[in-house]
C-alpha positions as YAML, in Angstrom:
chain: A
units: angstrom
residues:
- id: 1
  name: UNK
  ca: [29.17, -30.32, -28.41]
- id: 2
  name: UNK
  ca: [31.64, -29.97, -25.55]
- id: 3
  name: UNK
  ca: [30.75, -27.86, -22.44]
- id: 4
  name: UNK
  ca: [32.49, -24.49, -23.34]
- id: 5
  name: UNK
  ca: [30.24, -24.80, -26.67]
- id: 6
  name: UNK
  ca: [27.38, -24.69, -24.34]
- id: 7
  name: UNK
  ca: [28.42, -21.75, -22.48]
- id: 8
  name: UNK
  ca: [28.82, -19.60, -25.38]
- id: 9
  name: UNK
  ca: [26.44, -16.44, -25.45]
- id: 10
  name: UNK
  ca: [24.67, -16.17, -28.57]
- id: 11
  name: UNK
  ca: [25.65, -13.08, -30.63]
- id: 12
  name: UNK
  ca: [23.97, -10.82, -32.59]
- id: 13
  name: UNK
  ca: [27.27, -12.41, -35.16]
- id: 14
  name: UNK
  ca: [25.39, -15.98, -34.92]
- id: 15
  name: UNK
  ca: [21.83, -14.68, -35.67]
- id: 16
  name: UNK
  ca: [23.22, -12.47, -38.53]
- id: 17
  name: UNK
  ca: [24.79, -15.66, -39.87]
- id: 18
  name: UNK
  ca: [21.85, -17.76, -39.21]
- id: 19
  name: UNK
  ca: [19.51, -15.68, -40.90]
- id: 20
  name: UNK
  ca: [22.57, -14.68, -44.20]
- id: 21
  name: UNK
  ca: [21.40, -10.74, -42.42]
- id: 22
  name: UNK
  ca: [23.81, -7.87, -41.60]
- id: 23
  name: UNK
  ca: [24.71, -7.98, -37.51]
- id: 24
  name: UNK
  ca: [23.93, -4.24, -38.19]
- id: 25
  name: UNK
  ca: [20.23, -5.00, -39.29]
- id: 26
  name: UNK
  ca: [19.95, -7.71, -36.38]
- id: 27
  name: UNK
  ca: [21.20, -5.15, -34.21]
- id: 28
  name: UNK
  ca: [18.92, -2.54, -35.36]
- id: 29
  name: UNK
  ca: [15.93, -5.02, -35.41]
- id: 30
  name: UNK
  ca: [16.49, -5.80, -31.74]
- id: 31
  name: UNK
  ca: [16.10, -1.88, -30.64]
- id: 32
  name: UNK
  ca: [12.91, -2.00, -32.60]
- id: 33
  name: UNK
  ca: [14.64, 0.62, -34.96]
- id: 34
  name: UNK
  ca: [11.84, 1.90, -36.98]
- id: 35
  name: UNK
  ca: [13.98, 1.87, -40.46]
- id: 36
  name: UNK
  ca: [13.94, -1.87, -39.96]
- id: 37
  name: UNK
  ca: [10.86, -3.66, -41.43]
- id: 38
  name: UNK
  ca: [8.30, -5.17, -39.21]
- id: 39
  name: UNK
  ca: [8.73, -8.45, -40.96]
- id: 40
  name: UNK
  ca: [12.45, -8.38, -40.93]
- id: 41
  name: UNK
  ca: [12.16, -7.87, -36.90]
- id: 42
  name: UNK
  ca: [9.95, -10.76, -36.47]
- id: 43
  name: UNK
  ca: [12.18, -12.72, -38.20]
- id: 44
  name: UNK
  ca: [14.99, -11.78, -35.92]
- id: 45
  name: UNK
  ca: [12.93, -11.75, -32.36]
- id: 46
  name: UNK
  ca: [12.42, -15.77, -33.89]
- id: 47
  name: UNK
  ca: [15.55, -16.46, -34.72]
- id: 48
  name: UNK
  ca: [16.87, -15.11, -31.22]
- id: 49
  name: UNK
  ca: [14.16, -16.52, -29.15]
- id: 50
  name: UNK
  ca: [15.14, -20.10, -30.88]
- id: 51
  name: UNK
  ca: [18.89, -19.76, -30.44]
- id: 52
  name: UNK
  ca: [18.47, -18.50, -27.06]
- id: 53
  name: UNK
  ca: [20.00, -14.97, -26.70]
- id: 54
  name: UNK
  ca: [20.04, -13.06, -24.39]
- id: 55
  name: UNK
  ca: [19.22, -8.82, -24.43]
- id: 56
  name: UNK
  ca: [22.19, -7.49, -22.74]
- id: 57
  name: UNK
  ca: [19.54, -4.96, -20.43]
- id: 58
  name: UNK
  ca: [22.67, -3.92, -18.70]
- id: 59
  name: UNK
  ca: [24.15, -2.82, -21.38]
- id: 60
  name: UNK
  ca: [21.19, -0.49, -22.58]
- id: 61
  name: UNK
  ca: [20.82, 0.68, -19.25]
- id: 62
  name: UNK
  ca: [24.07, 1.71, -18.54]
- id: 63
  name: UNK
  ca: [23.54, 3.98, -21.71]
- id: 64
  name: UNK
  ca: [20.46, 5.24, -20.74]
- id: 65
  name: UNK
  ca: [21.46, 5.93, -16.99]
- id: 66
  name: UNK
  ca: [18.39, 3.99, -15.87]
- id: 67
  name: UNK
  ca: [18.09, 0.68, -14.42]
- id: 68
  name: UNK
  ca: [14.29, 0.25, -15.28]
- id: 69
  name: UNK
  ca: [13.44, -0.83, -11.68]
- id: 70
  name: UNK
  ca: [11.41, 1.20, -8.67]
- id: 71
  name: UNK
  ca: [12.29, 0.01, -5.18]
- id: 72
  name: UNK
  ca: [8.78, -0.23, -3.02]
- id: 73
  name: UNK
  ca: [8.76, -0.72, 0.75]
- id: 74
  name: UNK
  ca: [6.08, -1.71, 2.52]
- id: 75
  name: UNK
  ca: [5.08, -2.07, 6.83]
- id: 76
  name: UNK
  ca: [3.92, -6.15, 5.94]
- id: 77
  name: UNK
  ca: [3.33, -8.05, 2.33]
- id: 78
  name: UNK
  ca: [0.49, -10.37, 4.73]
- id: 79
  name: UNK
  ca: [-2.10, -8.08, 4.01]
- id: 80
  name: UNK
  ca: [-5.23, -7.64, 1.49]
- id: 81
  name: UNK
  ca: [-4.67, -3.89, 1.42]
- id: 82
  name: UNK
  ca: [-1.03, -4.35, 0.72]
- id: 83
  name: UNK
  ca: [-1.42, -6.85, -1.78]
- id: 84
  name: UNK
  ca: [-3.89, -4.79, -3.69]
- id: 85
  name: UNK
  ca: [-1.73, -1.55, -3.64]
- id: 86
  name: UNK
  ca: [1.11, -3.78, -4.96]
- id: 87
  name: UNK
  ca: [-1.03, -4.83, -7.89]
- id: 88
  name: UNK
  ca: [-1.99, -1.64, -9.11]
- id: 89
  name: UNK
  ca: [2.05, -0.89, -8.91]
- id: 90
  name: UNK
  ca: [2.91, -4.03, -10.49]
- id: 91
  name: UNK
  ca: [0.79, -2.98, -13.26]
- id: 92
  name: UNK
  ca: [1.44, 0.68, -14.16]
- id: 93
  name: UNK
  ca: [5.25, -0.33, -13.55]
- id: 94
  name: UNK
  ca: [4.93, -3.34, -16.27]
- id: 95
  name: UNK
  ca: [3.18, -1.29, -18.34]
- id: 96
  name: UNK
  ca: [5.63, 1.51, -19.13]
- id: 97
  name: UNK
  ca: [8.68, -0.84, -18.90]
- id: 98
  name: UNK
  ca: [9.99, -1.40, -15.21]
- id: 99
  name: UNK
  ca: [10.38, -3.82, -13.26]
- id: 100
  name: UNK
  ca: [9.70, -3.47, -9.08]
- id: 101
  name: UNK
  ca: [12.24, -4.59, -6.36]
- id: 102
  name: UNK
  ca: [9.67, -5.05, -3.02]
- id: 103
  name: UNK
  ca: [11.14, -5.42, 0.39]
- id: 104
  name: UNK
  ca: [8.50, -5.68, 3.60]
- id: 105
  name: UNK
  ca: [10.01, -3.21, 6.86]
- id: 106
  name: UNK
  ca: [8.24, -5.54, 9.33]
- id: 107
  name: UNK
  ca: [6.64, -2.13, 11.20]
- id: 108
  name: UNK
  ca: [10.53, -1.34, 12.38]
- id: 109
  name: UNK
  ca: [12.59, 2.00, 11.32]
- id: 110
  name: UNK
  ca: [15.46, -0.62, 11.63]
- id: 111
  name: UNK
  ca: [14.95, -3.13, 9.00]
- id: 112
  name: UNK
  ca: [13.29, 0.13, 7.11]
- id: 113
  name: UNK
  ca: [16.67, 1.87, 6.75]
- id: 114
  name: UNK
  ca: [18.79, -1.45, 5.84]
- id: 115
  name: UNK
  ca: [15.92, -1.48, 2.83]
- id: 116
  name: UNK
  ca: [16.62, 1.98, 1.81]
- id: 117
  name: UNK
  ca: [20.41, 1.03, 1.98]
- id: 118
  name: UNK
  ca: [19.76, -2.08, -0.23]
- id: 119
  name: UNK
  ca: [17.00, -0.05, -2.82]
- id: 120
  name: UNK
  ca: [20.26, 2.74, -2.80]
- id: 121
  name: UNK
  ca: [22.74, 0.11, -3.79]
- id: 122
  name: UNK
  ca: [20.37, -1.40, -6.37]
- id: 123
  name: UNK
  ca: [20.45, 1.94, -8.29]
- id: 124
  name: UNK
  ca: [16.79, 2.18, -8.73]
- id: 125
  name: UNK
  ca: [15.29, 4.71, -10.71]
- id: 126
  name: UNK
  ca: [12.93, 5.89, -7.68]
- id: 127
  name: UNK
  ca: [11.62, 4.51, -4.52]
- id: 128
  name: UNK
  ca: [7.66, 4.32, -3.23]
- id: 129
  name: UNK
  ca: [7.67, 3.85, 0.86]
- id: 130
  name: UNK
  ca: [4.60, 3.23, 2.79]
- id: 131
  name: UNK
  ca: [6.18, 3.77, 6.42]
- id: 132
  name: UNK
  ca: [6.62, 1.45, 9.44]
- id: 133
  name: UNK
  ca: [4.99, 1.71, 12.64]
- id: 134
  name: UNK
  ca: [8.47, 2.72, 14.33]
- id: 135
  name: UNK
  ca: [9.85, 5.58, 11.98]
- id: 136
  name: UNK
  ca: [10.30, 8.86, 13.69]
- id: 137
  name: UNK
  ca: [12.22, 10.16, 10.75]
- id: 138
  name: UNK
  ca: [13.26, 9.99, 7.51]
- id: 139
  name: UNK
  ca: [17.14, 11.13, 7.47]
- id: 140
  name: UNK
  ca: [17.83, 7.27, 5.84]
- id: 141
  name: UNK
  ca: [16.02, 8.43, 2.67]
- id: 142
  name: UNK
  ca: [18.02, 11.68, 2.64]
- id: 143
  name: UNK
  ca: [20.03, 10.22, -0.17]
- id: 144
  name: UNK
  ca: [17.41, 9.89, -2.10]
- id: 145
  name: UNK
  ca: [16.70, 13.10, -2.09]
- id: 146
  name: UNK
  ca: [20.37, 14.68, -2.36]
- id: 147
  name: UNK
  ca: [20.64, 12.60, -5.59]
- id: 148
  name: UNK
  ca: [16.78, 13.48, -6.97]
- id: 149
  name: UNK
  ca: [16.28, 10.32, -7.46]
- id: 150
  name: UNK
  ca: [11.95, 10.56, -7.33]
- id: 151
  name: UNK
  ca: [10.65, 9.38, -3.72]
- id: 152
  name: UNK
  ca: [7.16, 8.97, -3.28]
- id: 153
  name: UNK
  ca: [5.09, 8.47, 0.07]
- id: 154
  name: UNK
  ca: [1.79, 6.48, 0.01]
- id: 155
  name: UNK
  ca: [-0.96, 5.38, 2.87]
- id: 156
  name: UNK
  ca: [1.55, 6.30, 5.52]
- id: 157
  name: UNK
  ca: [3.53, 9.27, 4.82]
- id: 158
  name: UNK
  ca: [5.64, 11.84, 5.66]
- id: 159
  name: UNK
  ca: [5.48, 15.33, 4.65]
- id: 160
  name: UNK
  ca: [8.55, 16.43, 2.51]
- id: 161
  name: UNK
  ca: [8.92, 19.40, 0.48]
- id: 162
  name: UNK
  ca: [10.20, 17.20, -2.77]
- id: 163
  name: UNK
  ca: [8.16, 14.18, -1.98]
- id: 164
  name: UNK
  ca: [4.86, 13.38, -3.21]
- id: 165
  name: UNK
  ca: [2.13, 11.99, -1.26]
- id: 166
  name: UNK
  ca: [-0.47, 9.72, -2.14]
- id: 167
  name: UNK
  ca: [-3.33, 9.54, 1.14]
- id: 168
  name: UNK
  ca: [-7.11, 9.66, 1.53]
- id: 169
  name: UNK
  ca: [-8.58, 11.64, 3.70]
- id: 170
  name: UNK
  ca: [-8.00, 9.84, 6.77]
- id: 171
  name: UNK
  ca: [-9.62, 12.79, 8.97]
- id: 172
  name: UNK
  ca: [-12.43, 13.29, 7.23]
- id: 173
  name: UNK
  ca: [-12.89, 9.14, 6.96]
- id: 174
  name: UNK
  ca: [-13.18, 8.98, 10.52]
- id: 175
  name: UNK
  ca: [-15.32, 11.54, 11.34]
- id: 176
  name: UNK
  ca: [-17.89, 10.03, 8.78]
- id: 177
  name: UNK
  ca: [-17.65, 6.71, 10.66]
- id: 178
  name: UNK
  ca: [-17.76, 8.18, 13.99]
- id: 179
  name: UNK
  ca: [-20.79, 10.23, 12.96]
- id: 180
  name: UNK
  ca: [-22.27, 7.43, 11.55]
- id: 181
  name: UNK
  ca: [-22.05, 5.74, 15.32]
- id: 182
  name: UNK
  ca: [-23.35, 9.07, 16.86]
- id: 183
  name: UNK
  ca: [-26.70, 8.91, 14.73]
- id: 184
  name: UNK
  ca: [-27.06, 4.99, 15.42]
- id: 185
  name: UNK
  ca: [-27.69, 6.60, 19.15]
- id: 186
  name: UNK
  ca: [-23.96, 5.62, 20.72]
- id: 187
  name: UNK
  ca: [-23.36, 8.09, 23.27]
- id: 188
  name: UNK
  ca: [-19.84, 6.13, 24.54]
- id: 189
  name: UNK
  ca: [-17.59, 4.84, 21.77]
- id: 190
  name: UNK
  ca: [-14.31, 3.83, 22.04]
- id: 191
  name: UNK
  ca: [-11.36, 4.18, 19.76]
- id: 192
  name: UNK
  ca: [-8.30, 1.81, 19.12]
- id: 193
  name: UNK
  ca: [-5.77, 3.58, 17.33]
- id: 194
  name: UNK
  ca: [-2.83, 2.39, 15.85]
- id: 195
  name: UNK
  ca: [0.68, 4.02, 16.42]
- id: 196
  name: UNK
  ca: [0.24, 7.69, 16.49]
- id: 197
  name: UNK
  ca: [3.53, 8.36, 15.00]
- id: 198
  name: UNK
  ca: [1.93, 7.69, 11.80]
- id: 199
  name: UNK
  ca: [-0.39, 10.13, 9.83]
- id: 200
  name: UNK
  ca: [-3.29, 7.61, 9.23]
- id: 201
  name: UNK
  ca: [-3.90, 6.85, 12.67]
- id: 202
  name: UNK
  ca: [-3.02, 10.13, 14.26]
- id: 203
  name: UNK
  ca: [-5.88, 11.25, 11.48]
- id: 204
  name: UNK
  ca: [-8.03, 8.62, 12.39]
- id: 205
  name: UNK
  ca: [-7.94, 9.73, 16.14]
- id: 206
  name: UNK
  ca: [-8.09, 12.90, 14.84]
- id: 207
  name: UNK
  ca: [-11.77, 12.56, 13.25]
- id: 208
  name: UNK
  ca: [-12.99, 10.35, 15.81]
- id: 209
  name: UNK
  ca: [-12.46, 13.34, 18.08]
- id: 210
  name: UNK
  ca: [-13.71, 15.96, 16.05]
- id: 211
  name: UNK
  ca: [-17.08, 14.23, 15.73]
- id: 212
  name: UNK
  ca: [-17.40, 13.88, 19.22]
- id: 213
  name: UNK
  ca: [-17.01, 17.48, 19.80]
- id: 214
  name: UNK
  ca: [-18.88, 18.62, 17.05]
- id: 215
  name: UNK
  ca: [-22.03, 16.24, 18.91]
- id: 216
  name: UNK
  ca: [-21.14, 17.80, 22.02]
- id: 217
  name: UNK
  ca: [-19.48, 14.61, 23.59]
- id: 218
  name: UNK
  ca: [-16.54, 14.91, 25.65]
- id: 219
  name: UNK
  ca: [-13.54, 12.38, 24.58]
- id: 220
  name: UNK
  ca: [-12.04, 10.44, 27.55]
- id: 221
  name: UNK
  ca: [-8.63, 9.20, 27.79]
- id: 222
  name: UNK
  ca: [-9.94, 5.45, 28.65]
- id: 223
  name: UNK
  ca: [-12.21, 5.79, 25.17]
- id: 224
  name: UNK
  ca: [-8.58, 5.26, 23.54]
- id: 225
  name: UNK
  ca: [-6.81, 2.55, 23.45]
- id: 226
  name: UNK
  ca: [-3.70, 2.15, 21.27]
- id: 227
  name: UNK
  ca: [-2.03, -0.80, 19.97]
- id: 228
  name: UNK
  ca: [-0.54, -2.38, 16.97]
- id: 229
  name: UNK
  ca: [-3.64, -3.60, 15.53]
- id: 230
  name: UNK
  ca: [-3.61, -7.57, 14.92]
- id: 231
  name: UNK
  ca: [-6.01, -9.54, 15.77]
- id: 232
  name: UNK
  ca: [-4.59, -10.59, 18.71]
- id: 233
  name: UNK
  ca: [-4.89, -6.92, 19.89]
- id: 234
  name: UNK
  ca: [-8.30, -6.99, 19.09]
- id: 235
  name: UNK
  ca: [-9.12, -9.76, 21.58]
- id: 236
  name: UNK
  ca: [-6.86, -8.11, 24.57]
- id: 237
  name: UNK
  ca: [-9.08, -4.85, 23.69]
- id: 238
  name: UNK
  ca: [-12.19, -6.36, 24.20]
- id: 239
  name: UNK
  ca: [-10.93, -7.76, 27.34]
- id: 240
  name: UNK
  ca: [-10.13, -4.53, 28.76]
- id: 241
  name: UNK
  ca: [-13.26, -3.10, 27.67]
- id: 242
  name: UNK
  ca: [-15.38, -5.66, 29.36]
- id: 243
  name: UNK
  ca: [-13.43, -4.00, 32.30]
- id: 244
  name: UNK
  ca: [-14.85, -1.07, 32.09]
- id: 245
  name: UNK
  ca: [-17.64, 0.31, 35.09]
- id: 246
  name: UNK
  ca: [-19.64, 1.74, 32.26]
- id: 247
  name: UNK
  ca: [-20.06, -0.21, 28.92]
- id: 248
  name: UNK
  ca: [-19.21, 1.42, 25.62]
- id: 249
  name: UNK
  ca: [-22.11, 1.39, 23.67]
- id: 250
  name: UNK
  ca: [-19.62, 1.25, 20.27]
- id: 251
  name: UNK
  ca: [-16.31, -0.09, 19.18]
- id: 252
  name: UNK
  ca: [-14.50, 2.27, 16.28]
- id: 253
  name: UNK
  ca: [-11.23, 0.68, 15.80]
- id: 254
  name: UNK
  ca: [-8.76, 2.11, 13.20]
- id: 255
  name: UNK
  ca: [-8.23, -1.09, 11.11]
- id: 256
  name: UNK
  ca: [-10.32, -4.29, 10.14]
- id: 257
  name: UNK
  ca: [-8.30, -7.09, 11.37]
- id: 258
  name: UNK
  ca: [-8.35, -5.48, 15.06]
- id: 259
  name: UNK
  ca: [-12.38, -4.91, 14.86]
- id: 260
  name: UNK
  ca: [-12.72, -8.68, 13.85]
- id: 261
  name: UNK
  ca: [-10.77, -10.13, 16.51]
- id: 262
  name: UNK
  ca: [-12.70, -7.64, 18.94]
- id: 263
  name: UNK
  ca: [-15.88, -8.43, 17.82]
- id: 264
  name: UNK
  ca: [-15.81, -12.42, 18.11]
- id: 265
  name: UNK
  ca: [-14.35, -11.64, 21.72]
- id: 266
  name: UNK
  ca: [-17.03, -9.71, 22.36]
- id: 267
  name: UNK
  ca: [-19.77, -12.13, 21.26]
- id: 268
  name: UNK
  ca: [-17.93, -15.06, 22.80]
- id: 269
  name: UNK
  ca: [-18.28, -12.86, 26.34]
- id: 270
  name: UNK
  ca: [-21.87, -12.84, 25.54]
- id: 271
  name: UNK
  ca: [-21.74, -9.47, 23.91]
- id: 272
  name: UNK
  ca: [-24.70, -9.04, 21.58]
- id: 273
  name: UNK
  ca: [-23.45, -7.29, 18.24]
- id: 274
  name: UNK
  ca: [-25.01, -5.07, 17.30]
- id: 275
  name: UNK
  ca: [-27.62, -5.59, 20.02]
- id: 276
  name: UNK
  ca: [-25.23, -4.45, 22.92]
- id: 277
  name: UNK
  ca: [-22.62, -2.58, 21.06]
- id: 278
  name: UNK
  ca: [-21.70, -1.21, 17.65]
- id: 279
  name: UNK
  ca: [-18.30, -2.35, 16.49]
- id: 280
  name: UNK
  ca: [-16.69, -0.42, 13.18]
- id: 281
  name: UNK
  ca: [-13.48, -1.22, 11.19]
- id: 282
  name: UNK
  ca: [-11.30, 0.51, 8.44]
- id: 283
  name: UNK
  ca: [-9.96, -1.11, 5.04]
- id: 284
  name: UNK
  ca: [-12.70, -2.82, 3.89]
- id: 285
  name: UNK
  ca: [-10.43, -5.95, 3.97]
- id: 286
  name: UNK
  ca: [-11.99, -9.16, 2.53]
- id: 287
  name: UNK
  ca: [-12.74, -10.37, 6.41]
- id: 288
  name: UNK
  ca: [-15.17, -7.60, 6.63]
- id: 289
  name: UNK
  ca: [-17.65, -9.56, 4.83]
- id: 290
  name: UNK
  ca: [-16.93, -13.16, 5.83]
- id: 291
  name: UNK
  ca: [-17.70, -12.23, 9.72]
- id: 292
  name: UNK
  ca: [-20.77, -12.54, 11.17]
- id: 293
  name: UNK
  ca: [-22.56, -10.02, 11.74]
- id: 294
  name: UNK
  ca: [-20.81, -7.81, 8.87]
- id: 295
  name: UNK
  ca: [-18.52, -5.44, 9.60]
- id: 296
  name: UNK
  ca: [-19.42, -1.87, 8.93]
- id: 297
  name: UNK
  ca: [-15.89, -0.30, 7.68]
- id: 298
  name: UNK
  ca: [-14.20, 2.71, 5.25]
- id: 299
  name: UNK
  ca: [-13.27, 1.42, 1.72]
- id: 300
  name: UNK
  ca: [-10.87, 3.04, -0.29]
- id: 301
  name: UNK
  ca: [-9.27, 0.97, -3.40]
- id: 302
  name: UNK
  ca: [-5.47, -0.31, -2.89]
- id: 303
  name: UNK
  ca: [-5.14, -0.87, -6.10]
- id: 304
  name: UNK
  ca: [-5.86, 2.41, -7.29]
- id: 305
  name: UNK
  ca: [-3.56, 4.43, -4.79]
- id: 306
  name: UNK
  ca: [-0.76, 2.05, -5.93]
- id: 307
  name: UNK
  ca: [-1.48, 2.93, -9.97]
- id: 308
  name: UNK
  ca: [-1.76, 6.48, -9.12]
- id: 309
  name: UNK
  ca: [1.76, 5.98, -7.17]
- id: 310
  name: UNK
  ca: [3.75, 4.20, -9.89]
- id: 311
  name: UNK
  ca: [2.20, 6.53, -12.33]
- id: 312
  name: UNK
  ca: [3.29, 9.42, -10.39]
- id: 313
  name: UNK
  ca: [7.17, 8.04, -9.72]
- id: 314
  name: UNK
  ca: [7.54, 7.15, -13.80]
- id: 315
  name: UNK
  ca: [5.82, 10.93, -15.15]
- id: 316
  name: UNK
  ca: [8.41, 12.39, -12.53]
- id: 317
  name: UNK
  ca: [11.23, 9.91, -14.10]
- id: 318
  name: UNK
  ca: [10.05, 11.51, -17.33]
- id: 319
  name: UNK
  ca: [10.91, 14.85, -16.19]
- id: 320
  name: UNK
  ca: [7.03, 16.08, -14.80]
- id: 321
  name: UNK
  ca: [7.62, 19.50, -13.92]
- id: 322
  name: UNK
  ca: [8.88, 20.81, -10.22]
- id: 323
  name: UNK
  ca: [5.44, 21.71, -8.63]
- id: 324
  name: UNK
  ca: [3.81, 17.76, -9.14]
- id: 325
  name: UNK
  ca: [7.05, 17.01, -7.01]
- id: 326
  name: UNK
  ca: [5.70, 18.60, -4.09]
- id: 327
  name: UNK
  ca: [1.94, 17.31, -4.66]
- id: 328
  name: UNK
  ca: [-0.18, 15.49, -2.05]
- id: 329
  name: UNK
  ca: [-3.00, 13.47, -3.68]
- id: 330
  name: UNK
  ca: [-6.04, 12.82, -1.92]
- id: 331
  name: UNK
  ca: [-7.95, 9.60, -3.24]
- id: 332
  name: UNK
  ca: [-11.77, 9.08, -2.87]
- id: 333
  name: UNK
  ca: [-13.06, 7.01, 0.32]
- id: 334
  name: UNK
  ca: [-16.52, 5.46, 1.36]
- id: 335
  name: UNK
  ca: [-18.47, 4.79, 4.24]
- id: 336
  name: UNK
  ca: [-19.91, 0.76, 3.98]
- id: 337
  name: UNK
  ca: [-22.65, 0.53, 6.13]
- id: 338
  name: UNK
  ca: [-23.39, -3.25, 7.19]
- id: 339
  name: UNK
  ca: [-24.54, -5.11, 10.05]
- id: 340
  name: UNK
  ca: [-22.69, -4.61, 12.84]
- id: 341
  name: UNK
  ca: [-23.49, -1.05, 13.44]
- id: 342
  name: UNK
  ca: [-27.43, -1.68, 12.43]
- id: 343
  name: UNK
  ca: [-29.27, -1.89, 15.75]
- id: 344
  name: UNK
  ca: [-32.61, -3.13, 13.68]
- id: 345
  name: UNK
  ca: [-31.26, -6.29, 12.06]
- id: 346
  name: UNK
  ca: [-30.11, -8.06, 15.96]
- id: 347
  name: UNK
  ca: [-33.49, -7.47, 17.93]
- id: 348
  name: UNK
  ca: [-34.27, -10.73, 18.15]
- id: 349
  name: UNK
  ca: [-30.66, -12.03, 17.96]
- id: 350
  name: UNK
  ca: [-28.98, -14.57, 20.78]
- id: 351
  name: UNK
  ca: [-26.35, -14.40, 23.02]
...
């Protein structure tokens, strides 16, 4: 067999002929063509599995005017939250047919638009964004929109009339946490907040605040500190805490990674936790448990809010009706209590 023998695509002609078969029935069998019998179509699906064909997919999607893929962009792929909303995507998405195309924005509006440019060029069938750190607006996803091609906002989102949003109740979250720290006795707790440009920390901060009132604390500016939440954040806040004149008595910070890293600072500055001061995270990331003590945090399930996303994108693909384009879901949350906001389980514990 000489080379241009082995580049030649394998017809639906060559299985017909293999198998003494119309190309019509082969061609028929292939589309899953419900006048064709089941054990005619294994036969073919064998025969072209053996000879090697190939489905032309661009061929059926140029006829359909879909190219079976949703774009997703996402702040990072290094994280346990992300990971876990991309799962339940992956899965949904599989599922009903379509493939995903993910790009990470690396927490920059930037590289965030030259995705949007690249998921627009790709011809996707709809796009799920989970905003960066940096985005101040969304006129790079305006195309999106002019061309209704579905857009859907989860975790970190921004309100649109024709875009859906998927969210917990980041408000509410907080509050519960901050309460939580309130009836454990903490008088002075301090807040680190991610960037306030986005809804889940500007919610976060929100709660936090609301508590305090509501307990008849006053909030002070030096109780804040805002950053970009890596652990490497969460040592230079507990630095700047063991600054302080007066000692916090708790540590609420808006993400898991940054409580961590805080915490261990703390204790290696011969901070007792919880025996000196509470410290609280949000995610319910893996680390939560591995620390020592255990890190008292808000759960709420990735995977989940990425099923209910890619669910959402493909019923609006399927034509959903007007009003579920304009929906914001709200997904359950809970408060994990553990060890490093229980004064009781450190009375006896070491610096």
């Amino acid at each position: 067999m000489n080379a241009t023998d082995d580049e030649k695509e394998v017809t639906i002609y060559d299985i017909a002929a293999a198998l003494n078969i119309s190309a019509a029935t082969v061609s028929r069998g292939l589309k899953n063509h419900p006048a064709i019998k089941k054990a005619t179509k294994d036969k073919i699906f064998a025969q072209a599995e053996r000879m090697g064909y190939r489905f032309n997919t661009f061929a059926r999607n140029l006829r359909a005017k879909r190219t079976y893929t949703i774009g997703v962009i996402v702040p990072r792929l290094n994280s346990m939250f992300m990971s876990s909303v991309l799962a339940g995507m992956e899965k949904v998405s599989n599922e009903a047919g379509y493939e995903l195309i993910i790009s990470q924005s690396l927490e920059t509006m930037e590289k965030e638009k030259k995705n949007a440019t690249t998921m627009f060029n790709s011809r996707v069938d709809g796009l799920l964004v989970s905003l960066a750190y940096t985005t101040t607006e969304i006129d790079h996803f305006k195309r999106f929109i002019d061309k209704n091609i579905p857009l859907i906002f989860f975790d970190r989102v921004f309100e649109h009339p024709h875009c859906p949003t998927i969210v917990i109740n980041n408000r509410t979250a907080a509050y519960e946490m901050t309460e939580h720290l309130i009836q454990q006795g903490c008088r002075r707790i301090v807040h680190i907040a991610g960037n306030l440009n986005r809804n889940v920390y500007a919610m976060r901060l929100k709660g936090y605040q609301d508590a305090l009132a509501d307990h008849g604390i006053p909030f002070k500016e030096e109780w804040l500190i805002i950053n970009d939440l890596g652990a490497e954040d969460g040592v230079l806040a507990a630095k700047h805490v063991l600054t302080y004149a007066e000692k916090p008595d708790a540590i609420f910070s808006a993400n898991d990674t940054c409580a961590v890293a805080c915490m261990q600072e703390l204790r290696r500055n011969g901070v007792r936790v919880p025996g000196d001061m509470l410290v609280a995270g949000f995610n319910n990331d893996p680390i939560a448990t591995v620390v020592e003590p255990n890190l008292t945090t808000i759960a709420y399930k990735g995977h989940e809010m990425g099923e209910v996303a890619a669910k959402t994108l493909i019923n609006l693909l399927n034509g959903a009706n007007e009003q579920q384009a304009a929906a914001t879901i709200v997904l359950r949350h809970q408060l994990i209590v553990r060890d490093s906001t229980q004064q009781k389980t450190t009375e006896h514990e070491s610096t």
